[in-house]
C-alpha positions as CSV (number, residue, x, y, z in Angstrom):
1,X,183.1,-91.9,65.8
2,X,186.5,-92.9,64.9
3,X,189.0,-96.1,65.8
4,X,192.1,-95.8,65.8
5,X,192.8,-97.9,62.5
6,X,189.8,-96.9,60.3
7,X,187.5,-94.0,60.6
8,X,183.7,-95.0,60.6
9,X,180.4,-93.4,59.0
10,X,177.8,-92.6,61.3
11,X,176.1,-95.7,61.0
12,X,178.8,-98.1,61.9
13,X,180.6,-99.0,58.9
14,X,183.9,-98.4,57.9
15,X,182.9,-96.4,54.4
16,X,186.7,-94.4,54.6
17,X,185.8,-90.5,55.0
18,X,186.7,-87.9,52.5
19,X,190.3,-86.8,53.4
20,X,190.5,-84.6,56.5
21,X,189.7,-80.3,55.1
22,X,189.0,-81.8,51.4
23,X,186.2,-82.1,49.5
24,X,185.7,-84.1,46.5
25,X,185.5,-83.6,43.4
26,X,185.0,-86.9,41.4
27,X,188.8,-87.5,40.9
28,X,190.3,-90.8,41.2
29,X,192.7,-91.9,44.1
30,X,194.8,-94.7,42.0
31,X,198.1,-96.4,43.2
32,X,200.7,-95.0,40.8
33,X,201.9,-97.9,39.0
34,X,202.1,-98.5,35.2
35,X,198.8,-100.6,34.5
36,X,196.4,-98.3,36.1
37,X,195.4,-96.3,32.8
38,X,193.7,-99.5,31.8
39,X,192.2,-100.1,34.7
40,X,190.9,-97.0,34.7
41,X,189.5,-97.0,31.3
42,X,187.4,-100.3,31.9
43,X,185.6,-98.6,35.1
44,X,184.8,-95.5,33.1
45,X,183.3,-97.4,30.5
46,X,180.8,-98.9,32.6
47,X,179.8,-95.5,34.1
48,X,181.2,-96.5,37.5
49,X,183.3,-93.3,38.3
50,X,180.1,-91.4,39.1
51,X,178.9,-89.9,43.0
52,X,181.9,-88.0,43.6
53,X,183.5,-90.4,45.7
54,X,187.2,-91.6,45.8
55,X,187.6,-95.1,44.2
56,X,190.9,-97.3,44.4
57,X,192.1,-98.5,41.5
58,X,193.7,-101.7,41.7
59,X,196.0,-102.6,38.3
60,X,196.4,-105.6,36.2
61,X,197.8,-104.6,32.8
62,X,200.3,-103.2,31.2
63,X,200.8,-100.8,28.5
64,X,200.2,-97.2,28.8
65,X,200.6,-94.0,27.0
66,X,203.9,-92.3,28.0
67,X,202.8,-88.7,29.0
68,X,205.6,-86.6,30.4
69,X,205.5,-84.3,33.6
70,X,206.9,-81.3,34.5
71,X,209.1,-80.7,37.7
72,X,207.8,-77.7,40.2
73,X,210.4,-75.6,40.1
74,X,211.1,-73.7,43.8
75,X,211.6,-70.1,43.0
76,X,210.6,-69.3,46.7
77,X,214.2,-69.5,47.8
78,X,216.1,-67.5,44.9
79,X,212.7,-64.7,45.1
80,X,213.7,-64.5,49.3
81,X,217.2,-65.1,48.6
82,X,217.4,-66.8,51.6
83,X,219.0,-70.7,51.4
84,X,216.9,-73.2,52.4
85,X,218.3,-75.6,54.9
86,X,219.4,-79.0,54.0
87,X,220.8,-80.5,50.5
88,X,220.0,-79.1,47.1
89,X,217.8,-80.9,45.1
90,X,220.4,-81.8,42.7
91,X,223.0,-83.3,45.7
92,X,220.2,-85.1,47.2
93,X,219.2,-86.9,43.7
94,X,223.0,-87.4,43.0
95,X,223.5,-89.0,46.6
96,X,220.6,-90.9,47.5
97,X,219.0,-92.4,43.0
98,X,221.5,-94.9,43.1
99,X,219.5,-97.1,46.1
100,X,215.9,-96.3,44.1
101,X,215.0,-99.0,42.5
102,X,212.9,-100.4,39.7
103,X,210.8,-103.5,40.7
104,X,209.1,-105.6,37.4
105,X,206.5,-108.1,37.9
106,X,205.1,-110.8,36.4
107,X,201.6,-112.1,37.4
108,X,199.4,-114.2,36.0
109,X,197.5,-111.0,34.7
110,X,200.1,-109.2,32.9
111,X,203.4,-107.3,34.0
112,X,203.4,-104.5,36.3
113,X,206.5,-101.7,36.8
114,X,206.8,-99.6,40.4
115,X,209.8,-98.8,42.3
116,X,211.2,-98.9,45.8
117,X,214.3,-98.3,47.6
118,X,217.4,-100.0,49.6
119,X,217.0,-99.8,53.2
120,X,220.2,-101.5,54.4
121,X,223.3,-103.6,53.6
122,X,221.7,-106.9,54.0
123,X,219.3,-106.1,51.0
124,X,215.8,-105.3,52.4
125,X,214.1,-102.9,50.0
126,X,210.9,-101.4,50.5
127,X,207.5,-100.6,48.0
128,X,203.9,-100.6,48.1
129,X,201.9,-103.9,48.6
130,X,200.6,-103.1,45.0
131,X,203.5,-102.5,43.2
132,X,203.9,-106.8,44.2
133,X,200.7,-108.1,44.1
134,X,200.1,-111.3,42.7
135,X,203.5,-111.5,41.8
136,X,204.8,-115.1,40.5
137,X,208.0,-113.0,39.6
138,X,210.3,-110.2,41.2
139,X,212.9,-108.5,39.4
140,X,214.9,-105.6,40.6
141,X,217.0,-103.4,39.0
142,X,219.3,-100.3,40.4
143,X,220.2,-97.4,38.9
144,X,223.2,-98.5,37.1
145,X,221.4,-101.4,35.4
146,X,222.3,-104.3,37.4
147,X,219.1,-106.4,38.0
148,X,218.6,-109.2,41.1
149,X,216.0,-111.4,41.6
150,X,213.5,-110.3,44.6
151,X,211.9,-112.5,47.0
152,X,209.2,-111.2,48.7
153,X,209.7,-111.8,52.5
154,X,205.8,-110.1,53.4
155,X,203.3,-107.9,52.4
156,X,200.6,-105.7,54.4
157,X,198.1,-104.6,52.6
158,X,196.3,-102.5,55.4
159,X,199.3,-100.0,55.0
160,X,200.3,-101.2,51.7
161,X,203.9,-102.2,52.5
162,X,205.8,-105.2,51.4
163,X,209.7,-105.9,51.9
164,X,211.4,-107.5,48.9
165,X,215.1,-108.8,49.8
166,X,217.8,-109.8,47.2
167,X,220.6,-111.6,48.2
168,X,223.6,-109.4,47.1
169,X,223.6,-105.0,47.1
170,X,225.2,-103.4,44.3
171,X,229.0,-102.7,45.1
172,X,229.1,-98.8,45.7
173,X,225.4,-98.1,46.5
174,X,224.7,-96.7,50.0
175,X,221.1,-97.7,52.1
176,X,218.3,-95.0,52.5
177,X,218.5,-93.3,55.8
178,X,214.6,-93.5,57.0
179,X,213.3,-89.9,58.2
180,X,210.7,-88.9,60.9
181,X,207.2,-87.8,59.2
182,X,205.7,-86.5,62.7
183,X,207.8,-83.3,62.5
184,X,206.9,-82.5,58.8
185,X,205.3,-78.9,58.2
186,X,203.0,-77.7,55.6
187,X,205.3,-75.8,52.9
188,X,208.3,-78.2,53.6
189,X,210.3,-78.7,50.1
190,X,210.3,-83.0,49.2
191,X,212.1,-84.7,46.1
192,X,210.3,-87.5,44.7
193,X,212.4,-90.3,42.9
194,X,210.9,-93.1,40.9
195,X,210.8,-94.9,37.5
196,X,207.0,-93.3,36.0
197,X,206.4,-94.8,32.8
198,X,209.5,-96.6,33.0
199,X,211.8,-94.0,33.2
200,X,214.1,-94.9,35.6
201,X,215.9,-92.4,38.5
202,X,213.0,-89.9,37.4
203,X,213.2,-86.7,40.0
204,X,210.7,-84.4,40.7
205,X,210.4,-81.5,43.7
206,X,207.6,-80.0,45.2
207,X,206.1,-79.5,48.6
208,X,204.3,-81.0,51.9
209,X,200.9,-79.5,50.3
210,X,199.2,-80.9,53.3
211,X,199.3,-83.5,56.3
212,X,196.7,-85.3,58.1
213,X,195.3,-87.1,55.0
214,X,193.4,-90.5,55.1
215,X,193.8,-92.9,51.7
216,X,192.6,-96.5,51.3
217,X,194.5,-99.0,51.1
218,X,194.2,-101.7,48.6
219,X,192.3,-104.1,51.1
220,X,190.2,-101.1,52.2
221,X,191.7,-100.1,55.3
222,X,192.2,-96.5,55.9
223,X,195.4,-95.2,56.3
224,X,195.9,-92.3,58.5
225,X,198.0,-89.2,58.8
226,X,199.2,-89.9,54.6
227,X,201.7,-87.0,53.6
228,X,199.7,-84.8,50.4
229,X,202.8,-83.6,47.8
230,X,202.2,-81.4,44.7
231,X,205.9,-83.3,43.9
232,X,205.0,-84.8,40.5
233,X,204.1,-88.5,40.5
234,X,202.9,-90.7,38.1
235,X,202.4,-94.4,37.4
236,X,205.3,-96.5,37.8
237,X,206.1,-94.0,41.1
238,X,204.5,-96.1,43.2
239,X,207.0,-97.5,46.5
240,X,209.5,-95.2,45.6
241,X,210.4,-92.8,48.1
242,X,209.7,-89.0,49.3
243,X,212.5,-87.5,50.6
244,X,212.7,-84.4,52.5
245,X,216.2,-82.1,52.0
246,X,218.0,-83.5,53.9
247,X,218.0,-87.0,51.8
248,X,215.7,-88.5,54.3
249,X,213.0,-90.8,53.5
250,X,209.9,-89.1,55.0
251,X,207.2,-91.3,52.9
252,X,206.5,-94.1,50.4
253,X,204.9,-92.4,47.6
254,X,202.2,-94.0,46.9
255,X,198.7,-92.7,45.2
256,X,197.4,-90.0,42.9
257,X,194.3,-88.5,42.9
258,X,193.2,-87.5,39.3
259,X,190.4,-87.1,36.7
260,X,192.5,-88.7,33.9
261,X,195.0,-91.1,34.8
262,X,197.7,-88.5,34.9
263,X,199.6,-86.3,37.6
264,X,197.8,-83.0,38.3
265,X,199.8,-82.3,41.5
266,X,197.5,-84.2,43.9
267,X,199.8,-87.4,45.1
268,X,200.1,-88.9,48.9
269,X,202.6,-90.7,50.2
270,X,202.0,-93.7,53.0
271,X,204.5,-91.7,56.3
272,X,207.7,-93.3,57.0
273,X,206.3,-93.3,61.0
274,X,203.7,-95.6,59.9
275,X,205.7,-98.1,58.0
276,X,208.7,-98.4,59.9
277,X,207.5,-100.3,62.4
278,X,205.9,-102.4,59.7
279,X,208.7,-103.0,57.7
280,X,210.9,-104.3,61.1
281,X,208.0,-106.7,62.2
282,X,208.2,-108.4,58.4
283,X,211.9,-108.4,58.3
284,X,211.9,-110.2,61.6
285,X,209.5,-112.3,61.3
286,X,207.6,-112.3,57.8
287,X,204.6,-111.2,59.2
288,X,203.1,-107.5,59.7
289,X,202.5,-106.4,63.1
290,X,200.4,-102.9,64.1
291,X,200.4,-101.4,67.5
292,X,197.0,-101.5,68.6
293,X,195.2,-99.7,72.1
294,X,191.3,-101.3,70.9
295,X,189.6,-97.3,71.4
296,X,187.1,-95.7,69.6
297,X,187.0,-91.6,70.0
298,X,185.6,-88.5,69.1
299,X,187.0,-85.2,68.6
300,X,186.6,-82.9,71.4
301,X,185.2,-80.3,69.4
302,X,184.5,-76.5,70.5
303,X,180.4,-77.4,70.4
304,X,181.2,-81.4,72.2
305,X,183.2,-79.0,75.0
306,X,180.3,-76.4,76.0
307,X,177.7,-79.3,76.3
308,X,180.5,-81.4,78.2
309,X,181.5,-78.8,80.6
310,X,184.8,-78.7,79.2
311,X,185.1,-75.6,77.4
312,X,188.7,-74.6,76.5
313,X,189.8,-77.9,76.4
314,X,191.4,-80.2,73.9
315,X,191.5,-84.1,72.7
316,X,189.8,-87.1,71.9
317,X,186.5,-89.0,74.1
318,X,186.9,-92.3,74.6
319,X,183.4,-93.7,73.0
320,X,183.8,-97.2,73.2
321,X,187.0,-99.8,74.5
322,X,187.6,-103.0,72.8
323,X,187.9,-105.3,75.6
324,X,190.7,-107.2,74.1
325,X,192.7,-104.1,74.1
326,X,195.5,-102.4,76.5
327,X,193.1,-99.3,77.0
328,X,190.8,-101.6,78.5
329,X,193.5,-103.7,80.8
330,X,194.5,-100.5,82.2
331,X,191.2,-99.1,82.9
332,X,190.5,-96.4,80.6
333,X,186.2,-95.7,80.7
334,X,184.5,-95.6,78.0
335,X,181.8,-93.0,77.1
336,X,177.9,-94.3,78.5
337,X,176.9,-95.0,75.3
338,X,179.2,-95.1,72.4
339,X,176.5,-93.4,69.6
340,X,175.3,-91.3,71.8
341,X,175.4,-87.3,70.3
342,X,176.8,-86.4,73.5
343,X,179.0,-88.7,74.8
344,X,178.7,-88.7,78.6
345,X,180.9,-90.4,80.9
346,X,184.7,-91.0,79.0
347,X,188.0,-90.5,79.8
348,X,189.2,-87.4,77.5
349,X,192.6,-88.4,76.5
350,X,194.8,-84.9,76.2
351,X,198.6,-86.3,75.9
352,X,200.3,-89.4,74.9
353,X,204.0,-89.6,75.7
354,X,203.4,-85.7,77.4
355,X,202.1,-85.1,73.7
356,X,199.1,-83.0,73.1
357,X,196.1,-85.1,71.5
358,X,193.8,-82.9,69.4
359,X,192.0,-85.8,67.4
360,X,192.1,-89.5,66.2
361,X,194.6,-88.6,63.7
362,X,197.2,-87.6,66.6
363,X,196.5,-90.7,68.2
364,X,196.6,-92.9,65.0
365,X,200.2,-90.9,64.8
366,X,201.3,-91.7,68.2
367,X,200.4,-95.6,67.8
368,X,201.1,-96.5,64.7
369,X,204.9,-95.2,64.8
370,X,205.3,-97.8,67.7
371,X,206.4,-101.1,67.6
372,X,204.0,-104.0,69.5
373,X,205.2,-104.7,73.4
374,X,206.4,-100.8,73.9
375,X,205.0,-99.0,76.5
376,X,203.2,-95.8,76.1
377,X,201.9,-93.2,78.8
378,X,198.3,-91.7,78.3
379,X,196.8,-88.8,79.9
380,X,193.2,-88.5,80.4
381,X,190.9,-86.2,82.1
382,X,188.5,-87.8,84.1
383,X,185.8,-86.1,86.4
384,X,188.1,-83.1,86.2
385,X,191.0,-84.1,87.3
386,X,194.0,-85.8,85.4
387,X,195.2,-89.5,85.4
388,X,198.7,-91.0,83.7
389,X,197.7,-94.8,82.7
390,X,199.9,-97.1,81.4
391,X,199.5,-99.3,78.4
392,X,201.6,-102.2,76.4
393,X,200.6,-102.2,73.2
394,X,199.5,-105.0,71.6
395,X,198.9,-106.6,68.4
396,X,195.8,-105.6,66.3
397,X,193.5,-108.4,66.3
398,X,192.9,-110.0,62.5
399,X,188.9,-108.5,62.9
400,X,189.5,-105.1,63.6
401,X,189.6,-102.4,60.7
402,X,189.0,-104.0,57.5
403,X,185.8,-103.0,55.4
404,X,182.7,-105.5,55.5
């Protein structure tokens, strides 16, 4: 059974799952900021990278071994000889590098290097919650070499997202127009711009190698519906932007799974969908806000159908409402019993916003790219027939999602 903000193990706890059609293979998922390799040598040391399962690696040093990484080159388009649509690589590098920036820290702990990127005219610049951790001290600096002072203005580590502002923008350097990650397709081409190592403006291209992924973020909430990119990132990467051809940001690159420390064309990046609304609830008010419906669900799968009666159809049982949540105060029904193996008795919800649900990831989609107070339509099969309710979304309660 899945809620909408973390997917939970069988027995109730909120161990995140393997990420959706992957199996693992002992690698690492570590945030991509210089300091990791440390890290990541003090936990193999004490023989704790063994089970085969995804651990987070959260960085406090600095001082790594520069290793240098190859671009993916896209022969596809010259081998078809058809253009692809959009920019080219190098025009949206040229255009868009100037607003990626480099964003130093000092902590109590050390020094630690990511990047991030301009959003508007009044300064806001966004990057992972973990690239300013801890931070005593914020320093950005642009492309061209001027540096500012950063305040950060809020930080969420559930999505690992944090809003740094400066006071004054370069003269001459243009915001980063924000993308829409729910229309992405497997195969789509993505630039990746960032300072790994320290190397400032850095590009690389690849592809959308997948969708649908779930990562953990820092304070061991799951995050949902992360964009997979064979794009090559490495530490130092981490809150810089994915972009998609047409110099769109589509995703905040983020993570790296990996044996070694090292890109091996496994890296995810947090969807634009999912932070926007984030990043506007910070700006306004220093705090992060997360739509919120207070379900629990399970995919209507092909075997759940034939024993439900429902054979041919698609979407996601309502196991269980949170009574706090707008499901609830608009009369959604819960399942009987919420572990049962069959779950008897729930509304199966089939659309949101006339959009077809096919799992908790669609819904996680079609929340989490919505700001708290708008309205949403749901439609549910009940006893056969269909229902449209209603719901204002709300604001997710403090106790829901995190790990015990």
């Amino acid at each position: 059974m899945q809620d909408e903000t973390n997917p939970t193990t069988p027995d109730g706890g909120n161990t995140p799952p393997k990420p959706k059609g992957m199996k693992r293979v002992g690698a690492i998922a570590l945030p991509a900021v210089v300091g990791a390799v440390t890290a990541l040598a003090v936990l193999a040391g004490t023989g704790q990278l063994g089970g085969g399962d995804t651990t987070i690696i959260r960085e406090t040093a600095s001082g790594v071994t520069t290793s240098m990484s190859s671009a993916r080159d896209t022969a596809a388009e010259a081998e078809s000889g058809v253009p692809s649509k959009g920019l080219s690589v190098a025009e949206v590098v040229k255009r868009k590098s100037p607003a990626v920036v480099s964003i130093s820290n000092e902590t109590t702990q050390g020094g630690s290097l990511g990047s991030g990127f301009l959003i508007d005219a009044a300064g806001h610049i966004i990057t992972n919650a973990h690239v300013v951790d801890s931070a005593s001290k914020t320093t950005v600096t642009f492309k061209d070499g001027t540096e500012a002072e950063g305040t950060i203005l809020g930080v969420d580590t559930s999505t690992d997202v944090a809003v740094v502002k400066i006071d004054k923008v370069p003269t001459g350097v243009s915001p980063l127009p924000l993308g829409n990650s729910g229309g992405l397709t497997v195969g789509q081409e993505v630039v990746a711009i960032g300072n790994p190592y320290g190397y400032s403006g850095t590009a690389t291209t690849g592809i959308v190698s997948a969708l649908e992924r779930v990562i953990e973020s820092p304070s061991g909430f799951t995050i949902q519906n992360a964009i997979q990119t064979d794009a090559a990132i490495n530490q130092g990467n981490s809150g810089g932007p994915l972009f998609d051809r047409d110099g769109r940001v589509i995703g905040i690159n983020s993570q790296i799974a990996s044996k070694n420390g090292g890109n091996v064309g496994i890296g995810f990046a947090v969807p634009i969908d999912t932070v926007r609304p984030i990043v506007a609830s910070i700006i306004a008010s220093g705090t992060a806000q997360h739509a919120w419906i207070g379900i629990q669900g399970r995919e209507l799968t092909p075997g759940l159908a034939e024993k439900l009666g429902l054979v041919g159809k698609r979407g996601v049982i309502v196991a269980a409402l949170d009574d706090r949540g707008p499901a609830n105060d608009a009369g959604m029904k819960a399942a009987d019993s919420a572990d049962a193996a069959v779950p008897k008795g729930g509304d199966l919800i089939v659309a949101i916003n006339g959009t077809p649900i096919t799992d908790m990831a669609d819904v996680s989609k079609a929340v989490a790219s919505r700001k708290v107070g708008d309205q949403i339509t749901i439609t549910v099969l009940r006893d056969g027939k269909s229902e449209t309710l209603t719901l204002t979304l709300k604001d997710r309660p403090a106790d829901i999602g995190a790990k015990k």
